[in-house]
N, C-alpha and C positions, 0 to 999 in steps of 0.2 A: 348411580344416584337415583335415588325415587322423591320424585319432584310432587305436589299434588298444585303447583304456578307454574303454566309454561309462557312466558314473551317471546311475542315478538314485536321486533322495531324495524320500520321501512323508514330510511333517511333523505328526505332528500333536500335542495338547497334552500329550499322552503320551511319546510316543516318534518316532526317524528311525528310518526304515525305510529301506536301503540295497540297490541291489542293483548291481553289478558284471559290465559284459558284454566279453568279447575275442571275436574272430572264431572261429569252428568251435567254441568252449567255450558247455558251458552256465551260465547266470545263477547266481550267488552269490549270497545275500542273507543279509543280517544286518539286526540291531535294537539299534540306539542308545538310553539314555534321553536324551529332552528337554531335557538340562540343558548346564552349561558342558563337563561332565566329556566326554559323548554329541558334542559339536561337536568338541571334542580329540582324539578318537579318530576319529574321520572326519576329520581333519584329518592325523595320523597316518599313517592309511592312503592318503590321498591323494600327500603326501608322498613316502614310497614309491616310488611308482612315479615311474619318469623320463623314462618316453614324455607326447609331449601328451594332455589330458583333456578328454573331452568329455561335462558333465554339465547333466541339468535339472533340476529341481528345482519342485516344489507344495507346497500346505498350507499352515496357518497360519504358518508360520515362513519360507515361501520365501523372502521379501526379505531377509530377517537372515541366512539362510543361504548365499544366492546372493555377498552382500559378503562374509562372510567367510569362506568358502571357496574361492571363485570367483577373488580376488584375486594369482592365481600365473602367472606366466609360461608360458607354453603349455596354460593352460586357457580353452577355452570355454563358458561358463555360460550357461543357457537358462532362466527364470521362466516356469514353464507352470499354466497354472489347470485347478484341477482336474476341471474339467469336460471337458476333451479329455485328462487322465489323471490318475489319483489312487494307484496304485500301484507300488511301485518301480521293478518289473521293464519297467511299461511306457511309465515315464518312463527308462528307460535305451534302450528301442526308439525312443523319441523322436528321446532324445539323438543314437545312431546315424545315425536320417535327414535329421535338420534341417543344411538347408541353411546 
């Protein structure tokens, strides 16, 4: 799939932590709270955009978050543990390279 969106989302019982990568731009990130309201609005934003998605996703919340945001036609979702990355930016670096 060739993405020119890569996310990523760092979950944690707090808050999503978003960051948003295109080619030759540098990283965006913003902060979601935890809640239904926080998944809406990242859900929003995804939305949006109309190129395919290529996102991964860690933390407490990845599974929940991976279904239901992950579930859209031309997106590729990745559940990464956090111990090979735990922050946004570098779970959208991920996202980018994964095969």
């Amino acid at each position: 799939m060739n993405s020119d969106l890569c996310i990523g989302i760092a979950s944690t019982k707090d808050s999503l932590e978003i960051a948003a990568l295109e080619p030759g731009k540098p990283a965006v990130v913003m902060k979601f709270p935890a809640t239904g309201m926080g998944i809406e609005g990242i859900r929003v934003f995804l939305s949006g955009y109309g190129e395919p998605v290529r996102m991964a996703v860690a933390g407490v919340a990845a599974l929940s978050l991976a279904l239901n945001l992950g579930n859209a036609c031309g997106r590729e979702t990745f559940i990464v543990s956090s111990v090979i990355a735990d922050q946004a930016v570098a779970l959208a670096r991920y996202a980018e390279h994964a095969a």
